[in-house]
C-alpha positions in Angstrom: -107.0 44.0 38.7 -105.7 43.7 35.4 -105.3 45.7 32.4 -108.2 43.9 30.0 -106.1 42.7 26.3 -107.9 44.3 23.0 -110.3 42.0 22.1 -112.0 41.5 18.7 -115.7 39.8 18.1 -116.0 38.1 15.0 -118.4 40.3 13.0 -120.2 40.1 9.2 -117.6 42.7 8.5 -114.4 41.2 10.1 -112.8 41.5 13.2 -113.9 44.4 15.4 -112.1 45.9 18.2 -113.9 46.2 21.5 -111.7 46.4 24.3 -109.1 48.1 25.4 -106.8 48.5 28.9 -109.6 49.4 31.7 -110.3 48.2 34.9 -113.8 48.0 37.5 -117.1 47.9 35.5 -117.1 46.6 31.9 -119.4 48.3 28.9 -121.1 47.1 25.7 -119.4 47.2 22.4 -121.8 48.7 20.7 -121.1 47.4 17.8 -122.9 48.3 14.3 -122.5 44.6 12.6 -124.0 41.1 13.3 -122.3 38.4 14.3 -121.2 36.1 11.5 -123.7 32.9 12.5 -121.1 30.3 13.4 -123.4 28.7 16.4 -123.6 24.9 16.8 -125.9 22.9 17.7 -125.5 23.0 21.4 -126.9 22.7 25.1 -125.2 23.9 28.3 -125.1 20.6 30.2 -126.2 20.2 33.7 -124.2 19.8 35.8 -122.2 22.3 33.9 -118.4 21.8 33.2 -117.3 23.8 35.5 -115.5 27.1 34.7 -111.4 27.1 35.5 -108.8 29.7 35.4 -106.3 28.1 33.2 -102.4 28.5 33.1 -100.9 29.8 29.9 -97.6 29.9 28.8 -96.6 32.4 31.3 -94.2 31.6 34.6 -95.4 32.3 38.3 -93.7 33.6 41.4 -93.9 30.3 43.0 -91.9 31.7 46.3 -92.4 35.5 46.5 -89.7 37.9 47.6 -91.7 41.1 48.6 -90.3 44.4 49.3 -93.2 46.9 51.0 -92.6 50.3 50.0 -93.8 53.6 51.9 -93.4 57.2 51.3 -92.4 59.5 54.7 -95.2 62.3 55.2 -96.1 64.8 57.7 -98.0 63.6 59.9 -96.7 60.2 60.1 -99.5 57.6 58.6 -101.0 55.9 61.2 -101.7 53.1 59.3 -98.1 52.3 57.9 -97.2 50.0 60.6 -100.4 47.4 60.6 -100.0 47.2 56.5 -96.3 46.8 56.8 -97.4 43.7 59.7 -100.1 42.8 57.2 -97.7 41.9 54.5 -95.3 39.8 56.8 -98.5 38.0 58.3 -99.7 37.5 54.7 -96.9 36.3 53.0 -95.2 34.4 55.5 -98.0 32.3 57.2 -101.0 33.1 56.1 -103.4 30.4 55.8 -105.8 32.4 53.1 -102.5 32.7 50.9 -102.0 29.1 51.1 -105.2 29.0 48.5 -102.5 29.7 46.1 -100.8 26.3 46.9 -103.0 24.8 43.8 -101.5 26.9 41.5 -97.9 26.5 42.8 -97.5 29.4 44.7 -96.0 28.4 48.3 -95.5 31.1 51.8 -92.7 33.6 50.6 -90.3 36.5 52.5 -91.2 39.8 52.9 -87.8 42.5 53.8 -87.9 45.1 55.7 -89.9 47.8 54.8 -88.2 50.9 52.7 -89.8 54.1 53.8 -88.9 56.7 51.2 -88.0 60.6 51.5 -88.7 61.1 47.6 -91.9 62.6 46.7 -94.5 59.7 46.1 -94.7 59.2 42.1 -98.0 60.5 40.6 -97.6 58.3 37.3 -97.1 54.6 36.6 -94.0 55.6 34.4 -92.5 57.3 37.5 -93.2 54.6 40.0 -91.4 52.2 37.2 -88.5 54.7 37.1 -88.4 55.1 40.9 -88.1 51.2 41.4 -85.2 51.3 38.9 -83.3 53.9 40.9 -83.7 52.9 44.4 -82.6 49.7 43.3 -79.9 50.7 41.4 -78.7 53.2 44.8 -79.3 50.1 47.5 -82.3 51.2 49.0 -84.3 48.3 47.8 -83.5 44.9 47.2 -81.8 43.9 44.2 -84.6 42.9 41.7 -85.7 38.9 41.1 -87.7 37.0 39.0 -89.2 36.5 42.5 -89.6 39.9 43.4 -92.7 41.9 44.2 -91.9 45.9 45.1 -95.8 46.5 46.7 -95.9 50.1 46.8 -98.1 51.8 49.6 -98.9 55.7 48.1 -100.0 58.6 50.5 -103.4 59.7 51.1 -102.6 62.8 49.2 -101.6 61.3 46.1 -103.7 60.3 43.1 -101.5 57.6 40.4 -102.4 58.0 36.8 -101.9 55.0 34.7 -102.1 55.7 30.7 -106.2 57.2 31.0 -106.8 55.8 34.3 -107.0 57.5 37.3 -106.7 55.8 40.7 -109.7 55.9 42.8 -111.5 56.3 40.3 -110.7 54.0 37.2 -108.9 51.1 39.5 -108.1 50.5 43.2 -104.8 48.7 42.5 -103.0 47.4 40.0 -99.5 44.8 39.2 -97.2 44.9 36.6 -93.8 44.5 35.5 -90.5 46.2 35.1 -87.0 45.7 33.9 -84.3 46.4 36.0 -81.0 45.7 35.3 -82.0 43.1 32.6 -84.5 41.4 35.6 -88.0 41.2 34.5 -89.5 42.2 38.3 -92.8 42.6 39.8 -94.5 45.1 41.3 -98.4 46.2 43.0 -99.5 49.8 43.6 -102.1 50.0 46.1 -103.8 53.9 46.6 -104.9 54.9 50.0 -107.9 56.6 48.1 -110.5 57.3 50.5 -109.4 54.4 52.7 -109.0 55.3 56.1 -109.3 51.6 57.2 -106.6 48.8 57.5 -109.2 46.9 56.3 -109.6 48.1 53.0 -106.0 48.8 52.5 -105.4 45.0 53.3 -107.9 43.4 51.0 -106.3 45.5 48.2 -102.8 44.5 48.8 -103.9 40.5 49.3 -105.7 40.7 45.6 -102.8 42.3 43.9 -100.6 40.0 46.0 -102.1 37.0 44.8 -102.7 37.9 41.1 -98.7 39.5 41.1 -97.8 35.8 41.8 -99.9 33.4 40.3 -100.1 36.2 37.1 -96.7 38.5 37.0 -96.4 39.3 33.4 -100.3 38.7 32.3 -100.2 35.2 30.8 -100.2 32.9 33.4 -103.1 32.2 35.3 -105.6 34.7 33.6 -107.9 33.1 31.0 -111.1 30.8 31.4 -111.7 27.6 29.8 -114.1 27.3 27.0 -116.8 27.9 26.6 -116.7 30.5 29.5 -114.0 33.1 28.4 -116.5 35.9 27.9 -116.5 36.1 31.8 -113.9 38.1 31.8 -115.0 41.3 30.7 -118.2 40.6 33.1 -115.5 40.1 36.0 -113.3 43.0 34.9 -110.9 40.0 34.3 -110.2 37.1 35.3 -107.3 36.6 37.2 -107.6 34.5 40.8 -108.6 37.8 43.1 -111.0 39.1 40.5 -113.5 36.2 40.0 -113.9 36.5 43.3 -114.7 40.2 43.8 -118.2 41.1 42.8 -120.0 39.5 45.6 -120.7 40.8 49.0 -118.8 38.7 51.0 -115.8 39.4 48.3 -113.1 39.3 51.8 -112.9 37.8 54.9 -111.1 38.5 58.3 -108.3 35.8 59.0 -107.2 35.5 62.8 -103.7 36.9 63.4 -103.6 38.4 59.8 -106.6 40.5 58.9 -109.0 41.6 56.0 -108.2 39.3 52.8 -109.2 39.1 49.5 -111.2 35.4 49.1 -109.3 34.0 46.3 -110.6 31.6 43.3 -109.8 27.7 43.7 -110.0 25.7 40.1 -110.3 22.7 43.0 -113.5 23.9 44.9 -114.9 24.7 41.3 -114.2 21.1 39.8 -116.3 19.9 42.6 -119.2 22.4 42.6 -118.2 23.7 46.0 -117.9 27.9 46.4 -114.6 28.4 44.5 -114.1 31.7 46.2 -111.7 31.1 49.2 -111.8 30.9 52.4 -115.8 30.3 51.9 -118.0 29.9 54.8 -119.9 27.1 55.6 -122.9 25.9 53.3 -122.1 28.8 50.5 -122.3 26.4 47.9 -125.1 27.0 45.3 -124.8 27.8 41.8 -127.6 29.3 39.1 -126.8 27.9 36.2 -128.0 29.5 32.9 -129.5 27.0 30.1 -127.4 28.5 26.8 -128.6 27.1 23.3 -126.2 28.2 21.1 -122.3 28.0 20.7 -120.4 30.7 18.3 -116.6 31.7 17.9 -115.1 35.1 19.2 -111.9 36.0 18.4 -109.8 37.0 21.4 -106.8 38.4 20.9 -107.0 37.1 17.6 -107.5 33.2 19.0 -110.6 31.9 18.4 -112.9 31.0 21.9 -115.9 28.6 21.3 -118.6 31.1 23.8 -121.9 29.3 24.8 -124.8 32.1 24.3 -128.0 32.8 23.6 -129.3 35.0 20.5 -132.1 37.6 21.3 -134.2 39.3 19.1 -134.6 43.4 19.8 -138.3 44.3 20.4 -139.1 40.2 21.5 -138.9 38.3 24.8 -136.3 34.6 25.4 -137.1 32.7 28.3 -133.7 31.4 29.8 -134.1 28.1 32.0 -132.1 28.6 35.3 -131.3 25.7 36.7 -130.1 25.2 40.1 -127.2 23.4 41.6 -126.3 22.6 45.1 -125.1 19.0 45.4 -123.8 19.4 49.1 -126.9 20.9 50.5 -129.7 19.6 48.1 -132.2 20.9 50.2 -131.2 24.2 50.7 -133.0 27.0 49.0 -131.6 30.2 48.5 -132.6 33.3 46.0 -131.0 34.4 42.2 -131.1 37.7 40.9 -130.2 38.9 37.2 -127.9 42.2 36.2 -127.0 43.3 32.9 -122.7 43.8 33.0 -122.4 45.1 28.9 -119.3 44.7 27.0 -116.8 47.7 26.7 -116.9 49.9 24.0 -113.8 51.0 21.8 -112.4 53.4 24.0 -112.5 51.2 27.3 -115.7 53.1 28.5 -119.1 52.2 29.8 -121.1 50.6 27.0 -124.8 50.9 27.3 -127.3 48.4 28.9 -129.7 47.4 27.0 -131.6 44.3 28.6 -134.4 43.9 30.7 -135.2 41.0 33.1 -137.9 39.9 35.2 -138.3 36.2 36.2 -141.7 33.9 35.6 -142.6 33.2 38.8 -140.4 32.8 41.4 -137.1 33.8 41.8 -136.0 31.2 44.5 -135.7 27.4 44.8 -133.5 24.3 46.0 -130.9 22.1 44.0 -132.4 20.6 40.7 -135.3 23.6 40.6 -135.3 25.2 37.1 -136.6 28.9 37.1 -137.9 31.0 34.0 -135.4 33.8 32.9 -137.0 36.3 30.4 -134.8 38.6 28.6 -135.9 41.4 26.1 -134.4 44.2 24.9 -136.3 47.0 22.7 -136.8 47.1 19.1 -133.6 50.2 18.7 -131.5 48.0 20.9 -127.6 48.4 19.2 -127.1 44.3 17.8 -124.1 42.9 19.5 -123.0 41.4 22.4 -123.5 41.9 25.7 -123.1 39.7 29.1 -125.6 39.1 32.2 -124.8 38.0 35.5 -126.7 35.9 38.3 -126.0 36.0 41.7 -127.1 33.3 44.2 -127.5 34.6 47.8 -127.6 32.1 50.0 -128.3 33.2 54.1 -126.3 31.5 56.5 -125.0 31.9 59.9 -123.5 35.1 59.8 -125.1 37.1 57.0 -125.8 36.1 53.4 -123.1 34.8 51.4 -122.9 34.7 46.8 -121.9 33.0 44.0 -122.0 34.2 40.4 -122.5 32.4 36.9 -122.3 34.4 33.9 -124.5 34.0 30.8 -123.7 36.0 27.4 -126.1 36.8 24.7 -126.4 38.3 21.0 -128.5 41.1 20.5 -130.0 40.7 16.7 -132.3 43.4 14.8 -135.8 42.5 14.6 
């Protein structure tokens, strides 16, 4: 999870402001003003180019140095000692880590755990301070560019970070913090609800994995054009959280446990399911047909976002087509939500499109299905972002992937 940048959509009235810091499911702007029409002419190819999470000017943590971090309680937590053996297996030999080795990232350390007497900090500010002073007193490890303080909080303790709330706003989070002139990083993980190793795990491996391949939020964070937009359909797009709105978002790794599956740029390049370790005939795309091609502003740098303009109060047929060169005759079902853009304030925008497919809803490599997408004559204009989802059954339950389509809402 990251904390989303402000982001401005280029509007008939300027630049306005639809995102701030949030986490889990994205909303729609909202916006009152109309897109300034910048579209070319355009037509998502097929095959698509395929979507990549790109580096930017931002440094990794190519050989972690991780430092768990546990808080003593009364009882003792049952669980401390398979996430503390988690984190060793993880780090150290993992094979589902080794997804990372695309991006540079190789097997790092993990120290002894540090199991705290101090009350567990409530507030991100706190936790920040509390690294700074156990370091400073030699109860942690002197702080690295290479360090990750993973911080393990009791079942008793809720973290606030700015508006956010854990448990219910985010189920983890990494960041940065100075010590002693060191710009180091660290994950919080909540116990939440979680009872389970599992879940515990799969939250420590995705804030693992983004800490190092994304420690200060401008390495490996931002899509190619002209697929950007996913981000606020993914609530980001950093390695873990491409990967985390399908079903089979984790899987169990001998020796180590419950993992996060992980995006590969590699598997993606050659149309094979990006999110790994991914099972066995999992590879099948639904690829949206986009006809137009307008700027947005993020972060004040212009993205060239393939979309679709729809009229409030009419109905657009989107061709789907589908894409699995590995299995061609494989068929496998697609299914359409509506994920809207934030509004100002971070919240939950409002959806506003409905979906039903002419005909059916299923077919085999090179099929092309009928999308229709309306929206009702008050529909706010603006935009907002749709999602499908191929489920493919295999051995061992179904298995997804995801393409993301975005489209502007006009008045009638």
């Amino acid at each position: 999870m990251k904390c989303f940048r402000m982001v401005s959509i280029l509007l008939a009235g300027g630049l306005f402001p639809v995102l701030g810091c949030g986490g889990g499911s994205t909303g729609n702007s909202g916006n009152p003003g109309q897109m300034v029409d910048m579209a070319t002419t355009y037509m998502t190819s097929f095959p698509p180019t395929p979507p990549q999470v790109q580096k930017g000017s931002g440094t990794i943590i190519a050989t972690p140095k991780v430092t768990p971090i546990f808080f003593s309680t009364v009882p003792a937590d049952p669980l401390e000692a398979g996430i503390n053996s988690f984190v060793q297996s993880y780090i150290t030999s993992s094979n589902s880590w080794l997804t990372l080795q695309e991006y540079g990232i190789g097997h790092g350390t993990v120290s002894s755990a540090a199991v705290l007497s101090t009350t567990a900090p409530t507030t991100d500010t706190a936790i920040q301070s509390l690294i700074v002073t156990e370091v400073g007193n030699g109860t942690l490890p002197p702080a690295t560019t290479s360090s990750i303080y993973i911080i393990f909080t009791p079942s008793n303790v809720t973290v606030t970070r700015g508006s956010q709330t854990s448990c219910v706003d985010f189920g983890g989070y990494h960041d940065t913090v100075m010590v002693s002139g060191v710009s180091a990083s660290y994950a919080v993980i909540p116990r939440c609800a979680k009872d389970q190793l599992v879940d515990i795990t799969i939250a420590a491996s995705h804030e693992l994995a983004e800490a190092a391949t994304d420690p200060v939020l401008t390495a490996y964070l931002d899509l190619n054009d002209p697929y950007d937009m996913w981000q606020f359909n993914f609530a980001g797009s950093e390695l873990a959280d491409m990967c985390e709105n399908i079903t089979d978002y984790a899987v169990e790794e001998q020796n180590v446990g419950a993992v996060s599956r992980l995006w590969s740029n590699a598997a993606m390049a050659a149309f094979k399911n990006p999110c790994l370790p991914a099972p066995t005939g999992a590879d099948a795309f639904a690829v949206p047909i986009l006809d137009q091609l307008n700027q947005v502003d993020i972060n004040s740098i212009p993205h060239n976002i393939e979309m679709i303009t729809l009229v409030a109060g009419q109905v657009t047929t989107v061709k789907v087509k589908l894409l699995n060169n590995l299995e061609p005759t494989k068929s496998w079902g697609v299914s359409a939500m509506e994920v809207p853009l934030p509004t100002t304030t971070g919240g939950m925008g409002q959806n506003v499109l409905a979906f039903s497919f002419g005909g059916t809803a299923q077919g085999a490599n090179g099929t092309t299905l009928e999308l229709q997408l309306s929206a009702a004559s008050s529909a706010p204009r603006g935009l907002t972002t749709f999602r499908l989802t191929s489920t493919v059954e295999i051995t061992g339950g179904p298995t997804q992937t995801l393409w993301v389509g975005v489209v502007s809402v006009v008045p009638g």
